[in-house]
gemmi code that builds the backbone of each chain (N, CA, C; Angstrom):
import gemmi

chains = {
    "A": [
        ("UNK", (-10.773, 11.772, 11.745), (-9.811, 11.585, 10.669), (-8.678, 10.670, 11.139)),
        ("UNK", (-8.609, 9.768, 10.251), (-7.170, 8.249, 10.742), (-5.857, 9.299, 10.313)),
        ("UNK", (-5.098, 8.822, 11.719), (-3.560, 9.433, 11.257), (-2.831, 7.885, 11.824)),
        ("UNK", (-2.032, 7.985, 11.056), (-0.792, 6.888, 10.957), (0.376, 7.308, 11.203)),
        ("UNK", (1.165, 7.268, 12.144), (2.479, 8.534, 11.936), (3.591, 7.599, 12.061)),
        ("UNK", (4.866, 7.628, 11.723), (5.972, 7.123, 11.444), (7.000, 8.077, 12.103)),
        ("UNK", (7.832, 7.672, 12.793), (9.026, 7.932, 13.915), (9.524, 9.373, 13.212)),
        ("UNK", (10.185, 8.918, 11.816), (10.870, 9.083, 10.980), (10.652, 9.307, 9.614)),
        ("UNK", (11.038, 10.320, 9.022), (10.560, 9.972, 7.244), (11.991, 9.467, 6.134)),
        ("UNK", (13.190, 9.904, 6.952), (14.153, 9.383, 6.226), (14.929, 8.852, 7.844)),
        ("UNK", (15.761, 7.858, 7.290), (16.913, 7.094, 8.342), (17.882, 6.650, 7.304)),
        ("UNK", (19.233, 6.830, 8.235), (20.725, 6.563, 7.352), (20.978, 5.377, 8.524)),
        ("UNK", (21.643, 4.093, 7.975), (21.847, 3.572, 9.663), (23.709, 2.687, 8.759)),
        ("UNK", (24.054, 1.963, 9.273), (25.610, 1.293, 8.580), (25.226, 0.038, 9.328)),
        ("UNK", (26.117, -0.590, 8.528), (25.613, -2.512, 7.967), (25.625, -2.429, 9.628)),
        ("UNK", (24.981, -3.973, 9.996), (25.015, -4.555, 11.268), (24.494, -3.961, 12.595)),
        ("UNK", (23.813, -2.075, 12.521), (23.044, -1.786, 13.729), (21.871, -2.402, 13.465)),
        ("UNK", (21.805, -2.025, 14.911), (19.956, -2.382, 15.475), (19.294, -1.053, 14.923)),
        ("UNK", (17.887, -1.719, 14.100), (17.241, -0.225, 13.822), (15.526, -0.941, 14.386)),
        ("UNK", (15.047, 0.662, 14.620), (13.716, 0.535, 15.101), (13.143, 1.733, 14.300)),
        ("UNK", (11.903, 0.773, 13.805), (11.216, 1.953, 13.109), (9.751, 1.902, 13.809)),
        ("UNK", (8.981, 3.118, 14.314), (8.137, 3.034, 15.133), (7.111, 4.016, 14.317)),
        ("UNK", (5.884, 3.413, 14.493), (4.327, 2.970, 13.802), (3.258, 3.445, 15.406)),
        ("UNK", (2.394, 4.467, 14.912), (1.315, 5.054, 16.187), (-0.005, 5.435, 15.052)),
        ("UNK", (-0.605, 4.767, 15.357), (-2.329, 5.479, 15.202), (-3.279, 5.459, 16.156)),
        ("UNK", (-4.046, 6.211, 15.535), (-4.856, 7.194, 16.878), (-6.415, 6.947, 16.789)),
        ("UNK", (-6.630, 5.513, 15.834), (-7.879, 5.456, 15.571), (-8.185, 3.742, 16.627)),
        ("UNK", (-7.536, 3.682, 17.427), (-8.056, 2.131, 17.930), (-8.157, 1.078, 17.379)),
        ("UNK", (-7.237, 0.928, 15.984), (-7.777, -0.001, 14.995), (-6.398, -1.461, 15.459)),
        ("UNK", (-7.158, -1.974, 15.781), (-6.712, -3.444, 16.223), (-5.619, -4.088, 15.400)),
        ("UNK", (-5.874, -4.021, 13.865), (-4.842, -4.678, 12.882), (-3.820, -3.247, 12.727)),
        ("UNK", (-2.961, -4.210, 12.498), (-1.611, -3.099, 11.976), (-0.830, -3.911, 11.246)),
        ("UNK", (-0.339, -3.363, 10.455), (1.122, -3.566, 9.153), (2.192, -3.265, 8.933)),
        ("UNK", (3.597, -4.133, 8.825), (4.553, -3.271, 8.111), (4.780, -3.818, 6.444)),
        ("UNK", (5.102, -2.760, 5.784), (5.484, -2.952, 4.290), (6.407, -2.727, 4.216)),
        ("UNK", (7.075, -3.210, 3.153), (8.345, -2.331, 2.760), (8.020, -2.173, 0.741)),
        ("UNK", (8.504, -1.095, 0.496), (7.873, -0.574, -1.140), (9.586, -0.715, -1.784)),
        ("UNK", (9.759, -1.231, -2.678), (10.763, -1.098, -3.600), (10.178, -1.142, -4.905)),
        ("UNK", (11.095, -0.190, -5.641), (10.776, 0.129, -6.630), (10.209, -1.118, -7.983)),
        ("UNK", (9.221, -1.189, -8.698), (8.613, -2.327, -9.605), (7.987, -3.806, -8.919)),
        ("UNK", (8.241, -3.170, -7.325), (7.750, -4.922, -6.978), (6.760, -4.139, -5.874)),
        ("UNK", (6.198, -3.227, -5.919), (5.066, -2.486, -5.119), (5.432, -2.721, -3.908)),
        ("UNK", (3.742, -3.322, -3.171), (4.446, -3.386, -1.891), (4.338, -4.844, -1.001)),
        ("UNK", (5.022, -5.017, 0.064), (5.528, -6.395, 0.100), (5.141, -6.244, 1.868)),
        ("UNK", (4.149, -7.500, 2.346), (4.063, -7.364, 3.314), (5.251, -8.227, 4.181)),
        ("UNK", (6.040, -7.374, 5.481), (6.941, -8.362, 5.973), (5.927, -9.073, 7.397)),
        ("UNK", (5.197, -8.067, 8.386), (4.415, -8.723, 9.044), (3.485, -7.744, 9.373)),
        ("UNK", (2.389, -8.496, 10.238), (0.983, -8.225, 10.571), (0.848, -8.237, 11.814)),
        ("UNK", (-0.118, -7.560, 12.527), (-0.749, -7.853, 14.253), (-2.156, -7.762, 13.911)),
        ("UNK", (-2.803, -8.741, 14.611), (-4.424, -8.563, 14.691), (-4.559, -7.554, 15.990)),
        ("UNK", (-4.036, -7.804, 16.833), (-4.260, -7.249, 18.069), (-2.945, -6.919, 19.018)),
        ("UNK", (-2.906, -6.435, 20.283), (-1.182, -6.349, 20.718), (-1.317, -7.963, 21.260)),
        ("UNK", (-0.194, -7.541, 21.424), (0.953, -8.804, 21.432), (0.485, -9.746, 20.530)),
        ("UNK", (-0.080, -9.430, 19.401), (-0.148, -10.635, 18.241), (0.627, -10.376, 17.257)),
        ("UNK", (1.093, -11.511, 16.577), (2.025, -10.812, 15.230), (1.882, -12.314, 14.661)),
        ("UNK", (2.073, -11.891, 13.093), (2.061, -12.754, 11.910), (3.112, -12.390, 11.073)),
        ("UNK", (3.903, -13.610, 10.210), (4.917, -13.069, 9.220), (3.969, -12.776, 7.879)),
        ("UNK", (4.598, -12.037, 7.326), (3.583, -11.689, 6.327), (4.747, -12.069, 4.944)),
        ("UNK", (5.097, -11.906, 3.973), (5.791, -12.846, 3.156), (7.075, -13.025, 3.022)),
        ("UNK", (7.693, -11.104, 3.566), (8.946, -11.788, 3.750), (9.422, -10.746, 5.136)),
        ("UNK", (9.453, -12.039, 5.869), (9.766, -11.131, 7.299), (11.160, -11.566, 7.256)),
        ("UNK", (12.018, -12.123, 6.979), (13.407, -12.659, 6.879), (14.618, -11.090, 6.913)),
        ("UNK", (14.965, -11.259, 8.583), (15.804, -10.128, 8.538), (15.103, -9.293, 9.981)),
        ("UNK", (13.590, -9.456, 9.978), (13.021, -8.607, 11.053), (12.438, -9.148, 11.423)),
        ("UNK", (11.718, -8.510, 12.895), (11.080, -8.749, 13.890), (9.854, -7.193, 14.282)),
        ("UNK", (9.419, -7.646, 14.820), (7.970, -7.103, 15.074), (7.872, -6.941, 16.504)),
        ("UNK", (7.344, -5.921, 17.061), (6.848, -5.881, 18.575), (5.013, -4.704, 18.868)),
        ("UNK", (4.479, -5.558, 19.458), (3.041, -4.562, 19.975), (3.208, -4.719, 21.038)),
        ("UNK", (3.235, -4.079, 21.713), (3.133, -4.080, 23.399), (1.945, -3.305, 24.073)),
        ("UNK", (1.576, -2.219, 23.093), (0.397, -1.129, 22.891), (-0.570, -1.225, 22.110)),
        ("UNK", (-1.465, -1.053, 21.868), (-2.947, -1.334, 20.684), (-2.378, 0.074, 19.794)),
        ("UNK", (-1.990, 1.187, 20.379), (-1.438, 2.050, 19.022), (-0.065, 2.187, 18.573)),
        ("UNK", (0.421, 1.396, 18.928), (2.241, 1.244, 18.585), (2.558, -0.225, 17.794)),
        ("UNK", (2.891, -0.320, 17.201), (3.713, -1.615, 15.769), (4.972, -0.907, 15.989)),
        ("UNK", (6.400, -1.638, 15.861), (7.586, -1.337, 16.015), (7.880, -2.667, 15.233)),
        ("UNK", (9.069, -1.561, 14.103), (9.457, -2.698, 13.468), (10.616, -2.995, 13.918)),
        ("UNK", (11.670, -3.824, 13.667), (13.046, -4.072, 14.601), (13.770, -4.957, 12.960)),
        ("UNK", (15.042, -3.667, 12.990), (15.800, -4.915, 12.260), (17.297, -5.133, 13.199)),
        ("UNK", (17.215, -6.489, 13.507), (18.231, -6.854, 14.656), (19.407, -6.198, 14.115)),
        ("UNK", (19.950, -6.465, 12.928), (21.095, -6.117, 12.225), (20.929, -5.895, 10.447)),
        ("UNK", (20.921, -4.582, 10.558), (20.798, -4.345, 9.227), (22.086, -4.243, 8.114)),
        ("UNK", (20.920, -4.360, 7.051), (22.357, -4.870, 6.036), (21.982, -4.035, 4.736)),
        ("UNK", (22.511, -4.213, 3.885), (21.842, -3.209, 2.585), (20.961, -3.389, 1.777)),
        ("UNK", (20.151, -4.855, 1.746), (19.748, -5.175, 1.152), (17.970, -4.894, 1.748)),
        ("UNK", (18.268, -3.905, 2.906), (17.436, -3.382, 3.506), (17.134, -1.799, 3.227)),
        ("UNK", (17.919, -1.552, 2.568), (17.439, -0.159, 2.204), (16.077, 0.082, 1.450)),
        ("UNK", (15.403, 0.393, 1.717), (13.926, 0.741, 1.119), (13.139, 1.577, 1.778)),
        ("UNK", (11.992, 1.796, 1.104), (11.075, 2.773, 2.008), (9.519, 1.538, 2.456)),
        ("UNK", (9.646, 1.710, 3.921), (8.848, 1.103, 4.623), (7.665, 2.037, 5.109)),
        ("UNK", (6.495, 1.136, 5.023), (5.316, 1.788, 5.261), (4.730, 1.338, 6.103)),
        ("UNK", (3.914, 1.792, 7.257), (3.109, 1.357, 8.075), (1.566, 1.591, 7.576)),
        ("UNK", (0.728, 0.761, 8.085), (-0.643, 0.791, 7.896), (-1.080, 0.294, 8.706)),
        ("UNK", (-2.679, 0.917, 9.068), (-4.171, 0.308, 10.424), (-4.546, 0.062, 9.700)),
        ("UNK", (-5.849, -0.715, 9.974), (-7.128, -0.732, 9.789), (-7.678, -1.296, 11.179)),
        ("UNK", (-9.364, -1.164, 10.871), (-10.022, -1.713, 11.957), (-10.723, -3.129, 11.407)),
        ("UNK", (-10.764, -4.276, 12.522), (-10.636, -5.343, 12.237), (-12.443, -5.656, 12.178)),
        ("UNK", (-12.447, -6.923, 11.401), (-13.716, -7.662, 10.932), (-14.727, -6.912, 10.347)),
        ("UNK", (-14.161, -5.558, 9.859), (-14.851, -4.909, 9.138), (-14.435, -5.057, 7.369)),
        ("UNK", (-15.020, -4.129, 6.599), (-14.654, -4.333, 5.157), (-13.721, -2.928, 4.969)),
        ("UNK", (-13.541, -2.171, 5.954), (-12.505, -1.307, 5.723), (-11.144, -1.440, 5.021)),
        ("UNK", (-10.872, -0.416, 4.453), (-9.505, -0.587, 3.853), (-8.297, -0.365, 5.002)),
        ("UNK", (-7.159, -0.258, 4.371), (-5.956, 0.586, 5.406), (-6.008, 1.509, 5.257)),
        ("UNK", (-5.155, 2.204, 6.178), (-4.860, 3.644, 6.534), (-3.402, 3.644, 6.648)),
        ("UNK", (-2.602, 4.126, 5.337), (-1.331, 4.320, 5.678), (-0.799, 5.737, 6.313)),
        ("UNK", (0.421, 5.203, 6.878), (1.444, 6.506, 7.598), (2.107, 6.979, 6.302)),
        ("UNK", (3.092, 7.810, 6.306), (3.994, 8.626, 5.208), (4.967, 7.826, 4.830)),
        ("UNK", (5.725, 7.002, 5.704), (6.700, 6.271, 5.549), (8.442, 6.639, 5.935)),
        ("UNK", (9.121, 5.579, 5.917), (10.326, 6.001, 6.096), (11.443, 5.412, 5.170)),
        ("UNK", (11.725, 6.235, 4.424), (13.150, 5.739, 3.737), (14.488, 5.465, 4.500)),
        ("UNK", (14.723, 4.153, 4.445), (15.876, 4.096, 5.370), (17.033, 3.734, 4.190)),
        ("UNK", (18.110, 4.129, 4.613), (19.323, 3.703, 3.808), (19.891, 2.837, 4.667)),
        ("UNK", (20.767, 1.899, 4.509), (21.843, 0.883, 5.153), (23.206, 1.166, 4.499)),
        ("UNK", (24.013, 1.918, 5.060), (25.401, 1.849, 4.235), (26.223, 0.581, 4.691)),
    ],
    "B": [
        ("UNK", (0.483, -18.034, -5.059), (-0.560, -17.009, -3.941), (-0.740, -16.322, -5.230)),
        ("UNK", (-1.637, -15.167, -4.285), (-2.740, -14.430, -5.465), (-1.419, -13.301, -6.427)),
        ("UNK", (-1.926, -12.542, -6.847), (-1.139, -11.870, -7.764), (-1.818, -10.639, -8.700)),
        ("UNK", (-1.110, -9.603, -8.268), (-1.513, -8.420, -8.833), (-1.115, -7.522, -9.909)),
        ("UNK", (-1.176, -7.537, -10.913), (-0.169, -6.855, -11.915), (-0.668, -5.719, -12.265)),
        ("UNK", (0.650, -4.532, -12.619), (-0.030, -3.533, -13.408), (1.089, -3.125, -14.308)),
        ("UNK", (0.828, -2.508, -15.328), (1.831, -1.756, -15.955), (2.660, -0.737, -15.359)),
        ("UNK", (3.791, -0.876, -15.583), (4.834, 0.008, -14.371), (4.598, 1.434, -14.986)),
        ("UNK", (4.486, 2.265, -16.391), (4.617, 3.302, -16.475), (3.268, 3.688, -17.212)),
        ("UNK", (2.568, 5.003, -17.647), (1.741, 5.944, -18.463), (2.102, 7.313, -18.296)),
        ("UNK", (2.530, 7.529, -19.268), (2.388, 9.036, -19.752), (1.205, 9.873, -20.991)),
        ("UNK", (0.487, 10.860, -20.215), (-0.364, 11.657, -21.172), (-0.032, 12.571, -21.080)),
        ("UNK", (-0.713, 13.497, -21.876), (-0.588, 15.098, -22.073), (-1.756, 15.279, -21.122)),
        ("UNK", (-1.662, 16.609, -20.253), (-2.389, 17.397, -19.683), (-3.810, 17.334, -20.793)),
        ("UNK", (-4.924, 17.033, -19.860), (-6.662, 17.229, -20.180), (-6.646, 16.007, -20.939)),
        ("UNK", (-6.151, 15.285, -21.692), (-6.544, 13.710, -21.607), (-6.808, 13.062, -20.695)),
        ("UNK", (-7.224, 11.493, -21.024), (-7.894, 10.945, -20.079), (-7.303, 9.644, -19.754)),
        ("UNK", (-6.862, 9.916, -18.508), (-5.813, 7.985, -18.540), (-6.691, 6.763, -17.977)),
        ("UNK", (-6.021, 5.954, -18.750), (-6.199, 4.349, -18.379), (-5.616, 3.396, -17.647)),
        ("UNK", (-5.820, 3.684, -16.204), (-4.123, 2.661, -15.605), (-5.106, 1.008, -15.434)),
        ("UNK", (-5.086, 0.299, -16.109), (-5.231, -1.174, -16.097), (-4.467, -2.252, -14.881)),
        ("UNK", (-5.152, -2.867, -14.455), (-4.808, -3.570, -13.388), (-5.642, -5.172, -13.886)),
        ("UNK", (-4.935, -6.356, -13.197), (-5.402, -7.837, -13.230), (-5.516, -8.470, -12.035)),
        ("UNK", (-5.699, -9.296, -11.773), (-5.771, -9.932, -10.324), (-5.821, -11.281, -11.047)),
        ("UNK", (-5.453, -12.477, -9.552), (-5.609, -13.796, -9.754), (-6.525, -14.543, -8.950)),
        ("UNK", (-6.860, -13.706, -7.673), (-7.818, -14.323, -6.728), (-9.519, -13.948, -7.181)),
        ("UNK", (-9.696, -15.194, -7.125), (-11.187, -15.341, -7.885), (-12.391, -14.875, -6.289)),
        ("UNK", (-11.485, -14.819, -5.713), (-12.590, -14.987, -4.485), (-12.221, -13.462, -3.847)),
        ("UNK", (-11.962, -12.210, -4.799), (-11.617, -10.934, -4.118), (-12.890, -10.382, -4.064)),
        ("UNK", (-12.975, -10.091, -2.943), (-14.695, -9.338, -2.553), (-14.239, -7.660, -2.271)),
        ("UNK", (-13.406, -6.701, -2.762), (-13.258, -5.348, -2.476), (-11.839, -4.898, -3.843)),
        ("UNK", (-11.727, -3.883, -4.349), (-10.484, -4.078, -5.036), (-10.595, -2.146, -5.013)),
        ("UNK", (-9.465, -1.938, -4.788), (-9.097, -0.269, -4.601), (-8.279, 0.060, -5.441)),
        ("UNK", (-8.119, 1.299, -4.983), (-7.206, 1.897, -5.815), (-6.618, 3.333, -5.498)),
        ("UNK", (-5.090, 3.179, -5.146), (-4.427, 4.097, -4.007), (-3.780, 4.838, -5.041)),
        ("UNK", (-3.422, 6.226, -4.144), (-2.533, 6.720, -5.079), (-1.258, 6.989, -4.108)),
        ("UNK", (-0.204, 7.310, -4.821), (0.674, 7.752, -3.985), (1.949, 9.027, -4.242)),
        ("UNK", (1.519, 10.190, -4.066), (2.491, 11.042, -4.192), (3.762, 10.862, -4.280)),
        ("UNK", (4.979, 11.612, -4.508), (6.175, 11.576, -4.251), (6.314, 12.104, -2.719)),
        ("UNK", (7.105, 11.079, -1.988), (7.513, 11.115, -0.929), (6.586, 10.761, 0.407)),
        ("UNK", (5.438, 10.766, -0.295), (3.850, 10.190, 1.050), (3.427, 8.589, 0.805)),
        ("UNK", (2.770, 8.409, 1.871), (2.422, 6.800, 2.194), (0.889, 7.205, 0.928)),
        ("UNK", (0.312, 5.810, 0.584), (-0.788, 5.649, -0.022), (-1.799, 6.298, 0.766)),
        ("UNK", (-2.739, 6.506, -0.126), (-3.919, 7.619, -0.369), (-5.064, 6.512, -0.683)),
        ("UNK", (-6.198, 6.332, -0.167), (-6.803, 5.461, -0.688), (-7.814, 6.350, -1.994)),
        ("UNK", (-8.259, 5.765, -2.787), (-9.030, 6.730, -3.948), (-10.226, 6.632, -4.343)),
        ("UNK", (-10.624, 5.295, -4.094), (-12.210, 4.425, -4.578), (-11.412, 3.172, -4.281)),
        ("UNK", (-12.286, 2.449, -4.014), (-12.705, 1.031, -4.100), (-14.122, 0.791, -4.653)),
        ("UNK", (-14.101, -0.890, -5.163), (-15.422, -1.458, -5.989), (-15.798, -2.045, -4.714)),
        ("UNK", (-17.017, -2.897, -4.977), (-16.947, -4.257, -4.372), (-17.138, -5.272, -5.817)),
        ("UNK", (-16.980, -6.651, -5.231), (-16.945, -7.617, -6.659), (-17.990, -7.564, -7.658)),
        ("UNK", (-19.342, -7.139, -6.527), (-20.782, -7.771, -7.412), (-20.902, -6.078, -8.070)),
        ("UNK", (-20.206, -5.187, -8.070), (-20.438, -4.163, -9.061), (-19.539, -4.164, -10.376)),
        ("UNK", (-20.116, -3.571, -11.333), (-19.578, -3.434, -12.690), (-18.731, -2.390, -13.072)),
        ("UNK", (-19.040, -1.026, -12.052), (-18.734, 0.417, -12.743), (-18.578, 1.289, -11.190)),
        ("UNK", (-18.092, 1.952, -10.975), (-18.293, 3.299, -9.926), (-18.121, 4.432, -10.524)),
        ("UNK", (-18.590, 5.803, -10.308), (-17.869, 6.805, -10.937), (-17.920, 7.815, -9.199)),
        ("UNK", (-16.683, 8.162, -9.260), (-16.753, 9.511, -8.691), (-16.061, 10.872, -8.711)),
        ("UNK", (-16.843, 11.997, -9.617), (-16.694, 12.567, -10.170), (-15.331, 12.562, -11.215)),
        ("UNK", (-14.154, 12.741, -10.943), (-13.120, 12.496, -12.627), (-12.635, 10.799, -12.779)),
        ("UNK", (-13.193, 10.183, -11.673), (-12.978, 8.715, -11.635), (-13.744, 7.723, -11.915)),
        ("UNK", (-13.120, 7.111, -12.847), (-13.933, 5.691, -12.544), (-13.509, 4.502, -13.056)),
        ("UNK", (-14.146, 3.652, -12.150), (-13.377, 2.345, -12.048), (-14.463, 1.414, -12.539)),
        ("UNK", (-13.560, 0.924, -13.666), (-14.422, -0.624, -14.519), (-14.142, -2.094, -13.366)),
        ("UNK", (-14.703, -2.962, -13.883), (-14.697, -4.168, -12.793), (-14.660, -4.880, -13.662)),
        ("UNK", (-14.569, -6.048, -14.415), (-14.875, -6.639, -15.194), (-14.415, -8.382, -14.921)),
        ("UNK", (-15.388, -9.197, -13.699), (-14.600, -9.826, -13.260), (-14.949, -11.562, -13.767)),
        ("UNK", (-15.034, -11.634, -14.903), (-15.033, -12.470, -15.281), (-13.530, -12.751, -16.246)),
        ("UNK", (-12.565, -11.431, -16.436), (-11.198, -11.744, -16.868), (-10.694, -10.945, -15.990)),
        ("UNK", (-10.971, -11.338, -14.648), (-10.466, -9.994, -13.049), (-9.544, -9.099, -14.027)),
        ("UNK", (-10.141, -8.209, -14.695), (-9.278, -7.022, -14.999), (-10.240, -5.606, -14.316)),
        ("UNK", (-9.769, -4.701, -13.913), (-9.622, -3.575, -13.477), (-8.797, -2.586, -14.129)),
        ("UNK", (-10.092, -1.593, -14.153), (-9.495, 0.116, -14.808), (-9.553, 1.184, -13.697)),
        ("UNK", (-8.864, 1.946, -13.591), (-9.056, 3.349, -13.321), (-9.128, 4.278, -14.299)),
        ("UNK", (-10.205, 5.352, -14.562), (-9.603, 5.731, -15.426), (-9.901, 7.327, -14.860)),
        ("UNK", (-9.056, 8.412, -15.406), (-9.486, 9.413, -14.810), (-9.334, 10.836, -15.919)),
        ("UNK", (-10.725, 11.237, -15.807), (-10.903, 11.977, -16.826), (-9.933, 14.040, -16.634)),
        ("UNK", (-9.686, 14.632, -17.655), (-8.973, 15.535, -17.642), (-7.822, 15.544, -16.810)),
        ("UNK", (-6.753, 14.481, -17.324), (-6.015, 14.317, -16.211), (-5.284, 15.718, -15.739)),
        ("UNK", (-4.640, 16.224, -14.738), (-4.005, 17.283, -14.567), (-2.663, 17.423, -13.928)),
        ("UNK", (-1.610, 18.033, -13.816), (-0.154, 17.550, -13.313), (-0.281, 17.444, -12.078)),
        ("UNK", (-1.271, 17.605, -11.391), (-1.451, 17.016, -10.136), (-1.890, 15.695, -9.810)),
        ("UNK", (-2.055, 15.303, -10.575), (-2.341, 13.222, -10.589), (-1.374, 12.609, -11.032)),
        ("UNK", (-0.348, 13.471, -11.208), (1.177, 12.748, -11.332), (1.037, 12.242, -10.509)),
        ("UNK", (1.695, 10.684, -10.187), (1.802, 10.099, -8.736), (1.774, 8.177, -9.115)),
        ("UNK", (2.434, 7.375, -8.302), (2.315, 6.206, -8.435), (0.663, 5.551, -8.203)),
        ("UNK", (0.217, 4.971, -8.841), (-1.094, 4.203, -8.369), (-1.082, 3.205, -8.717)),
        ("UNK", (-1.746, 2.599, -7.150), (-1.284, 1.081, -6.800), (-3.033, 0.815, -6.693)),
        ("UNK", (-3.078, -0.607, -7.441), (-4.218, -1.534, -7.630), (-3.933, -2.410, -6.614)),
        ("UNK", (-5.218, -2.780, -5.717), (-4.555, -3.722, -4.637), (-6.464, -4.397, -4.426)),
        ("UNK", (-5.745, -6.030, -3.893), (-7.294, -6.620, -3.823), (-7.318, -7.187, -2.345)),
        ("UNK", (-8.658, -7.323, -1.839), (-8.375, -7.998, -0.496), (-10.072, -9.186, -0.531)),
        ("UNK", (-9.587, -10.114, 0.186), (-10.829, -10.802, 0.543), (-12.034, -10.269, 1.991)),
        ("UNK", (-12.714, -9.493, 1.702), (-13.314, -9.062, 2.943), (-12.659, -8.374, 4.189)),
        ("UNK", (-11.466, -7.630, 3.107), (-10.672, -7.000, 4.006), (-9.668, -7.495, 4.904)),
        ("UNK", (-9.321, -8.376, 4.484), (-8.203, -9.275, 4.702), (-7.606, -9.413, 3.175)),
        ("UNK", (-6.299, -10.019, 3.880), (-5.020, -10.330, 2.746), (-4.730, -9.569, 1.885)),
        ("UNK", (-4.723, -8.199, 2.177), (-4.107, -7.058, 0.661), (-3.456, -7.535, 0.052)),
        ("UNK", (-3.918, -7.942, -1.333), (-2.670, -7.528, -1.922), (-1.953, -6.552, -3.073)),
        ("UNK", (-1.019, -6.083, -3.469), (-1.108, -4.644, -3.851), (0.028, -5.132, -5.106)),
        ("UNK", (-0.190, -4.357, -6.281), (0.099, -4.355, -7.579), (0.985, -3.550, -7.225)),
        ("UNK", (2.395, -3.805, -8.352), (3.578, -3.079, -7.910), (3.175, -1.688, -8.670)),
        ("UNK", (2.466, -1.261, -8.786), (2.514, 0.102, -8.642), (2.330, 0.738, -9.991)),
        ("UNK", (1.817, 1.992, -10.971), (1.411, 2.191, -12.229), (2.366, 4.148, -11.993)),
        ("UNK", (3.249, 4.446, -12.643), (3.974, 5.231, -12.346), (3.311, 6.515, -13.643)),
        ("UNK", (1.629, 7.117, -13.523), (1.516, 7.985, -14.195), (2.361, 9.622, -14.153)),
        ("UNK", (2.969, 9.870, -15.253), (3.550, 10.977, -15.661), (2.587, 12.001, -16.412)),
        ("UNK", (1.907, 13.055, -16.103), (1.580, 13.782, -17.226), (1.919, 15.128, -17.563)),
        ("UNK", (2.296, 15.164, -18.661), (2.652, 16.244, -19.945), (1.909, 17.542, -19.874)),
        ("UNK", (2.987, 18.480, -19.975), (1.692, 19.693, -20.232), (1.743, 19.686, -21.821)),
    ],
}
model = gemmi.Model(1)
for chain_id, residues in chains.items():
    chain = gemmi.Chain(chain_id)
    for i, (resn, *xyz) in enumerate(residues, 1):
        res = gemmi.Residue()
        res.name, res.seqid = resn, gemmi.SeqId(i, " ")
        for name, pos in zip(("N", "CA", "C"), xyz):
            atom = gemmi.Atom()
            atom.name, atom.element = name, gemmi.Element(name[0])
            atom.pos, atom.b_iso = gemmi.Position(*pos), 0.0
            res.add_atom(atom)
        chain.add_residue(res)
    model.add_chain(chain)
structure = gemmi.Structure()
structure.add_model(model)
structure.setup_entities()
């Protein structure tokens, strides 16, 4: 059974910290995702890894950064957060060159005051 | 880029049968799903098609294909207040490039 787990399910953080939101699955699956979900615009990929230490921007990475250092760890990084970051972010696996779908985590609502 | 639409809201009464409608723009989507998502949990995957099928059913579900006007149904029979929940239509090319419909916000009625 795929588990996806997320650091965190809610985070409060104030304008301008460093936040890390940290992404673990337990299935070996090579690709990984971060989303972020706001309300009427579904969900929005900011970036991608095929593999560790790979990363891709995915449409709107503007604001963050990405780190794999591990095949089961994605870490998202927002250098300095601001409010326009408040949303609920989702992580997702899958396993690569297959026709598999994702496997999402629960997610984390973060606020930015 | 490609593009996924769905209607943001449906409300039924309990034991009807809903219709959440979905579109796509990528002509070249070879898989198209269909997640659900509780209040407060990450997506649920529910069924997926592939392109060259017309219909799936599994058991209160089923999903139309109809891809000559890429529209997509879910539809799910006796709905119950437990299928309250957002469901997101999302397409990928061979499992690459998700992309995911902002989301269909069913409510149902007792």
């Amino acid at each position: 059974d795929v588990k996806v787990t997320q650091s965190s399910r809610y985070l409060v953080k104030r304008t301008g910290e460093k936040v890390f939101l940290e992404c673990v699955q337990d299935m070996d699956h090579e690709n990984m995702f971060w989303y972020r979900q706001d309300p009427g615009l579904g969900l929005r990929l900011i970036y991608f890894s095929y593999d560790v230490k790979m990363k891709e921007k995915g449409d709107i990475p503007e604001g963050y950064s990405v780190s794999r250092e591990k095949k089961e760890r994605f870490s998202l990084i927002l250098e300095s957060a601001s409010t326009n970051q408040t949303s609920m972010y989702l992580c997702a696996s899958r396993l690569a060159g297959g026709t598999d779908t994702q496997y999402f985590g629960p997610g984390t609502r973060l606020t930015v005051l | 880029g490609e593009d996924v639409e769905q209607s943001l809201f449906l409300s039924v009464r309990e034991g009807d049968s809903s219709v959440i409608n979905c579109t796509y723009t990528d002509s070249s989507s070879t898989y198209l799903y269909w997640y659900k998502q509780e209040p407060g949990a990450g997506l649920q995957l529910l069924t997926y098609i592939f392109s060259n099928m017309d219909m799936k059913q599994d058991q209160r579900l089923t999903v139309l294909l109809n891809k000559k006007d890429k529209h997509l149904s879910l539809r799910i029979a006796d709905t119950q207040t437990g299928d309250s929940a957002i469901y997101f239509c999302a397409e990928s090319n061979y499992g690459q490039n998700f992309v995911f419909g902002p989301g269909t916000r069913l409510s149902v009625l007792p």
